[in-house]
N, C-alpha and C positions, 0 to 999 in steps of 0.2 A: 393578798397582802394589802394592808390599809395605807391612802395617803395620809401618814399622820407623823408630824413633826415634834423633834424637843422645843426648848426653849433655847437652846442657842442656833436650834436650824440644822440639823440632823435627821432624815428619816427615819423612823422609827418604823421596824418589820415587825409584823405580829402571826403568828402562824397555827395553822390548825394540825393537829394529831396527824401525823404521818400515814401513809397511804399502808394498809394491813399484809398487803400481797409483798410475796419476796420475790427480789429481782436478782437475774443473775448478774455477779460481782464483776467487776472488771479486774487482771491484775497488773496492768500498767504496759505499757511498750515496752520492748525488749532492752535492756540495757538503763531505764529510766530509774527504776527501785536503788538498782545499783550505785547510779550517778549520786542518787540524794545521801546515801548511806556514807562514800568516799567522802562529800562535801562536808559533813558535820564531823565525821572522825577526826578530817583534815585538821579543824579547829579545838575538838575533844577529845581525841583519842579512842581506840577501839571500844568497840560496841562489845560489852560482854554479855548480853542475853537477849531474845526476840519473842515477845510473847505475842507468838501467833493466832490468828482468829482462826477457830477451828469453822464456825460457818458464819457467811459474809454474805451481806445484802447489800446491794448496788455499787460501792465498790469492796476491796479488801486491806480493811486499814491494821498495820502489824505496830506494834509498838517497840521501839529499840533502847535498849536503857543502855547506858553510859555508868558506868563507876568515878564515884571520886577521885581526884590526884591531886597533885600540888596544883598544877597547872589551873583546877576548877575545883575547887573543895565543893563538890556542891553533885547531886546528882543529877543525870542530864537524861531526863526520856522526851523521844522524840517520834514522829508517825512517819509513816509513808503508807500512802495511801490516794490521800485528799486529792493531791494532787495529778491524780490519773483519770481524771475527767477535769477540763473546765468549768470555771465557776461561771452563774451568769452575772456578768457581772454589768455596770452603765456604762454608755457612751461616753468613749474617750479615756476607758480605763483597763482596755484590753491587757496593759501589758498583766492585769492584776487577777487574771484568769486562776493562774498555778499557784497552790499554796502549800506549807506542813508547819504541822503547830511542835510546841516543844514546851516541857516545864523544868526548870529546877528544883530540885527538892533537898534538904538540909542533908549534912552526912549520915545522919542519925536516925531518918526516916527509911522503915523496913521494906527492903525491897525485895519480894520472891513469889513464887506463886502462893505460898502460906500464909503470908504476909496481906498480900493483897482480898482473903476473905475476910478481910476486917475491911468495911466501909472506911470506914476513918484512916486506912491506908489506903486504899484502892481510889477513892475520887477522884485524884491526877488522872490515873489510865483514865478513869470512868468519862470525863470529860474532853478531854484527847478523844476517845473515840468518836465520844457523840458529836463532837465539833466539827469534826473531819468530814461527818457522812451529811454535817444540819444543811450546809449550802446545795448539795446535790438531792438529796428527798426534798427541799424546797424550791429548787429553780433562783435562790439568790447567792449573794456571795460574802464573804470573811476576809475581813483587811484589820490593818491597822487604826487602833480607836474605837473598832467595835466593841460592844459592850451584851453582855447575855446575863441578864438574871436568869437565878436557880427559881424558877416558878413564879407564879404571878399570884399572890403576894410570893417575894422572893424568899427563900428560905436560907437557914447555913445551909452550906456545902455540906457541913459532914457535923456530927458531935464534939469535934475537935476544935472549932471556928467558928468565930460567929461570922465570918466572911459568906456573902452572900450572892455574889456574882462576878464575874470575868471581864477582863477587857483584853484586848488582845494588843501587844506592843514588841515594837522590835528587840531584841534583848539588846545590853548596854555593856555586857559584862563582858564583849566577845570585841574581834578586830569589824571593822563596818564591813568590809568583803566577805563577811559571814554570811548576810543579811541576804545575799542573792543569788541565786546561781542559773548560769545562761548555760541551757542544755545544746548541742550539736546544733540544731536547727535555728536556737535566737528565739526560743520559748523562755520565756523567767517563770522560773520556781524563789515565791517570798518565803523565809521564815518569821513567822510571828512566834512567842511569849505567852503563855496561859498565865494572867497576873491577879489572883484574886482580889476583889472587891468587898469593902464595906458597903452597907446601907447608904450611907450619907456620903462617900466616894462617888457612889451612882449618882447620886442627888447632883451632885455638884457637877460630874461630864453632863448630865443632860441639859445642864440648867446655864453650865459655861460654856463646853464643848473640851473635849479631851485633852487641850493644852493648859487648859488651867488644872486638871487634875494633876497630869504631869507634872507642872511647876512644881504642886505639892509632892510628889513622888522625889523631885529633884530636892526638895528641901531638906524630907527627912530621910534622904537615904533608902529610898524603895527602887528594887528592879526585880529583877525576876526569879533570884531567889528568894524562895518562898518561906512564909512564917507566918504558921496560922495562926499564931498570937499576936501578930503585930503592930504595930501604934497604928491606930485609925487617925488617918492625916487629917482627915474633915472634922472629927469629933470636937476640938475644943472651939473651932469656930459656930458651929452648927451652935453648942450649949451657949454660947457669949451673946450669940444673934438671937436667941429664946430667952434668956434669961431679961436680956434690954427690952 
């Protein structure tokens, strides 16, 4: 990994093609999958399907979906996994070791295993999984504000979107004792947000740092329900500042 910064003072990880050889999975300490599974339900409601990895490399990350209700009109899949090994993470941020990522997705987005051999429904898992496993095949770590383009030039996520990369953010839509949960022992497990990104979204955390983005998020109404159509917050400033 390169020492290489943004423009507002951000490390910037760059990484090389994962290592070929398969390692054996881990499936988490006894009673730990469980613990994350009761925490989220606690806030959404039963888990009504798990679409499990039939083979697993270094660890075993399951994906748990959540059905709409009044309570969350909104689809909720969530991992467990990530968080059965430590991340590595810097000095003075241990507690940020344990993580699982989670997306919401519109009522209307098809959820099944038939559903999901359409690229353009599948991405959510697709990047859930990869996310989960990026910190541990690379020795770094996943927090809040991070940011991951889809390839270098970044590409859409999917034909559905021109959205082209992730930031990862606590979800907004939930009670704040969502956000963490302190296992037996005084370990914290964070949940982060899979919140797709625009081109010029990216532009803008790297260039301000992830609280200006967010401001924009705050403006117009962006959180972690997902809309792969939906208003690029940077877009008219970007055109304004070209145009002058």
């Amino acid at each position: 990994m390169s020492e290489e910064y943004s423009k507002a003072g951000d490390q910037i990880y760059r990484y090389n093609a994962k290592e070929p050889e398969w390692r054996p999975p881990t499936y988490g300490e006894d009673g730990w999958m469980e613990a994350i599974v009761k925490h989220v339900e606690r806030y959404y409601g039963e888990t009504d399907t798990v679409y499990h990895e039939i083979i697993s490399d270094l660890i075993h990350v399951d994906v748990h979906h959540i059905s709409p209700t009044n309570r969350h009109p909104y689809h909720v899949l969530f991992t467990t996994g990530m968080s059965y090994l430590p991340m590595a993470v810097p000095e003075g941020r241990e507690d940020y070791r344990f993580a699982e990522l989670m997306i919401c997705l519109p009522p209307e987005w098809p959820v099944s295993d038939e559903a999901f051999k359409d690229p353009n429904h599948y991405w959510p898992v697709y990047w859930l999984k990869m996310l989960a496993r990026l910190p541990h095949e690379h020795g770094t770590w996943l927090g809040a504000g991070h940011t991951i383009p889809n390839g270098d030039p970044a590409e859409p996520l999917a034909d559905n979107t021109r959205m082209s990369g992730i930031i990862l953010l606590p979800p907004v839509r939930t009670e704040t004792d969502f956000l963490t949960l302190s296992m037996a022992d005084g370990r914290l497990v964070h949940f982060y947000c899979l919140v797709p990104l625009y081109a010029e979204e990216m532009d803008l955390k790297l260039a301000k740092g992830a609280n200006a983005l967010t401001d924009k998020f705050d403006k117009y109404q962006v959180n972690e329900w997902i809309d792969p159509a939906r208003k690029n917050t940077c877009k008219r400033s970007f055109f304004s500042k070209w145009k002058g």
